[in-house]
N, C-alpha and C positions, 0 to 999 in steps of 0.2 A: 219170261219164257226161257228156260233151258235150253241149250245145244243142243241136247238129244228131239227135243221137239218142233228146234228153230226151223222154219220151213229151207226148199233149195232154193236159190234164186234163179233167177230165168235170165241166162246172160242177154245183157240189150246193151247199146250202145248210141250216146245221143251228140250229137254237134251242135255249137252253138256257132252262126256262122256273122262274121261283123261286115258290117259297110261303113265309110264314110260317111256323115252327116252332110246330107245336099245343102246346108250355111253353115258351116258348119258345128262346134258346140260335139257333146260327148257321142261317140262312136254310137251307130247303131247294131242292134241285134237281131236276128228273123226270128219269129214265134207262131206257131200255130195255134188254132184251137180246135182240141178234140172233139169229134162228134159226142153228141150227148149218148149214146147206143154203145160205146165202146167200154168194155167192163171195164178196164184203166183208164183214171183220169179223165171222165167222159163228163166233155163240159168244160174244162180245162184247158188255161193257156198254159202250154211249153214248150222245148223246143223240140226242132225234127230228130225221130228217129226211133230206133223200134228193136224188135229182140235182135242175135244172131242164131243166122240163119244158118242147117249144112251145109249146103253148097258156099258159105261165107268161108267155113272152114277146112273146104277142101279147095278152094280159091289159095287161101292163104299157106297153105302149106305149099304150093308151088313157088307163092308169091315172098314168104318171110324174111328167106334166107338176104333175097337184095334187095328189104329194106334195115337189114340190119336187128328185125324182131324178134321174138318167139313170137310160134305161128298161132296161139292163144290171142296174143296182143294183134298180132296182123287181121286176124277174124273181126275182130272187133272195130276196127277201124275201116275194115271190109264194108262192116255193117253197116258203119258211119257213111261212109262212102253211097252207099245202096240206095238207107234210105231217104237219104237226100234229094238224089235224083229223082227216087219213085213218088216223095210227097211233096216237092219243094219244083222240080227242072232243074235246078242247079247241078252243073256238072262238077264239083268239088272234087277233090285227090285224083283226079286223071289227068293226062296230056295224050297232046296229040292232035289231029283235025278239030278243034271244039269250036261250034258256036251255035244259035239259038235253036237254029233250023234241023241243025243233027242233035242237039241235048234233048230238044222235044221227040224226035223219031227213037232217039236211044230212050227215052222216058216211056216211050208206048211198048217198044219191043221187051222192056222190062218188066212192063203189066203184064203183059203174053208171057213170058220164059221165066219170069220168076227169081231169075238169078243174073249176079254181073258177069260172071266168066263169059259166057255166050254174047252178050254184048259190046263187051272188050273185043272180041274177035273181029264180031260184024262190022265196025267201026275203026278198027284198026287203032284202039288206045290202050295208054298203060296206064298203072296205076303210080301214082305219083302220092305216095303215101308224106311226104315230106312235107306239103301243106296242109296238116294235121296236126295239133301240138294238146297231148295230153292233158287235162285239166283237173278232172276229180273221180271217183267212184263212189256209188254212195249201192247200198246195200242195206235197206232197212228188216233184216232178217226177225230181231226183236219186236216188230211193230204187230197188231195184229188187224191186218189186213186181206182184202180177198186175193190178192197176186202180187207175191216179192218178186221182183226184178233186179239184179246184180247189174248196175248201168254205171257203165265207162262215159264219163263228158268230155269230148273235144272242142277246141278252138279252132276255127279254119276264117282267111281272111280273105273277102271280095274287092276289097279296094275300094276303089269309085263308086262299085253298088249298081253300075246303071245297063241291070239288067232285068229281066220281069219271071216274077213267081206267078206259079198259081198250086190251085187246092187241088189235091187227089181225088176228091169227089169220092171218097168211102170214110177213111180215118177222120177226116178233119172237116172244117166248115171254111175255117177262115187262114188268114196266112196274111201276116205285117210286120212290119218294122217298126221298132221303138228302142228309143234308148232306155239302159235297165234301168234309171233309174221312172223315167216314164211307165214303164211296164206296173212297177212299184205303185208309183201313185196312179195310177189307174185303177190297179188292185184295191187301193184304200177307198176309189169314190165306188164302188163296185161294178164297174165297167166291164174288167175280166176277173176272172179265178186263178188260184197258184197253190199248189201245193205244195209240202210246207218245203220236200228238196230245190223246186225251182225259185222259192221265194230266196230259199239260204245263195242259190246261185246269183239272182240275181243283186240281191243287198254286196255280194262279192266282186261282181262286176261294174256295180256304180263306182266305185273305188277308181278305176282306170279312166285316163281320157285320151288313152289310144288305145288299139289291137296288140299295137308293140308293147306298151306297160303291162296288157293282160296276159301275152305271151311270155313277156319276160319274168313276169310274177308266176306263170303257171310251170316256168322253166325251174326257176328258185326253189320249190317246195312241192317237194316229192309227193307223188300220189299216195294218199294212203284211205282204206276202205273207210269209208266212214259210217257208223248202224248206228244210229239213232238211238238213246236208252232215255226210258221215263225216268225220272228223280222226282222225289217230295221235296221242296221247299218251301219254308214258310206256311206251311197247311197247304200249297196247294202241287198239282202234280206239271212236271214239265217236261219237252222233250228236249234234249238237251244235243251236242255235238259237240266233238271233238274240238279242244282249246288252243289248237297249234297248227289247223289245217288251211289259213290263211282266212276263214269265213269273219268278218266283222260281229256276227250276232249268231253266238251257237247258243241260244236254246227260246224257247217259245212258248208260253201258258198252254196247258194240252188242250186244254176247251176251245181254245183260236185257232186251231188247226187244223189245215184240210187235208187229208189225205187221200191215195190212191183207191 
């Protein structure tokens, strides 16, 4: 596919949020699975999170300046922020009065209004963009697929974990915790689905046996877009990834792969 043809992507933004393992053993991760109705990834485990939104980006431009961003990156993180609460209750990158009983009323009011500005209000919280920590972007612009997506992934950390998710009841079906490499072999008895970006993610994340090694690792080695290209090897066609962007396994037989 040419430049000239490459589609836009559709800016989206996804968090990948850790807990401590209740005996402990490697860090866990939240992952959803997408309703099968959902033209993206439908059927699909991955993690929470979803386009940006304009009210993400007129949030952030209030918001940029005092966390230090451009108010591009702040939207996005907005976004991260958003759909967290909206698919997950979890109140990530905010402070202020937080706990079960107001994240769940902030998670309703948010079904209603659509947007976090107006909830920030009603609640009297900020936005504490500090526990977010950049992690990759992937943009499969080359691919050809029915909806590119331009998706920023963060890190955000729960600690002890011992707190309670549930499902949105429209996007998604299911909502659990596993460590990646669990996710992984899960994948392989076919239990859930992954396509082929969240597979890359999480073979990256087995790697780490804290939040702190994965932070620090995501700190070390700068974001860079990553677009998938098919290559021929050996007769047969692959899709391949960047060789320096921290991923253990960049590339993949294109027949075994599942896409959006």
């Amino acid at each position: 596919m040419t430049d000239s043809a490459a589609p836009q992507g559709i800016p989206a933004a996804t968090i990948i949020l850790f807990r401590n393992a209740s005996e402990g053993g490697p860090p866990e991760v939240l992952m959803t699975v997408r309703s099968r109705e959902m033209t993206f990834a439908g059927g699909m485990a991955v993690f929470p999170g979803g386009r940006v939104d304009p009210a993400d980006y007129a949030l952030a431009e209030a918001a940029a300046d005092a966390h230090g961003l451009a108010a591009d990156e702040a939207a996005h993180q907005i976004a991260a922020v958003r759909e967290t609460l909206e698919e997950t209750g979890l109140a990530m990158g905010l402070a202020g009065a937080i706990d079960a009983a107001r994240a769940a009323a902030a998670r309703a009011m948010l079904s209603e209004v659509g947007a976090l500005a107006p909830v920030l209000d009603e609640f009297g919280w900020q936005l504490d963009l500090s526990q977010i920590t950049p992690f990759a972007r992937w943009f499969p612009k080359n691919e050809n697929i029915a909806r590119v997506y331009d998706t920023r992934f963060y890190l955000a950390n729960l600690g002890t974990g011992a707190v309670e998710v549930s499902i949105d009841q429209s996007e998604n079906t299911q909502l659990f915790w596993t460590s990646a490499q669990g996710a992984l072999d899960a994948a392989e008895r076919g239990e859930i689905k992954l396509i082929f970006p969240t597979r890359r993610n999480l073979e990256r994340l087995a790697l780490f046996a804290s939040y702190e090694e994965a932070r620090a690792h995501a700190e070390a080695i700068p974001v860079r877009t990553i677009m998938p290209q098919i290559v021929e090897e050996g007769g047969k066609a692959w899709l391949t990834i960047l060789g320096d962007a921290g991923y253990p396994v960049t590339a993949e037989l294109l027949e075994t792969v599942a896409r959006g």
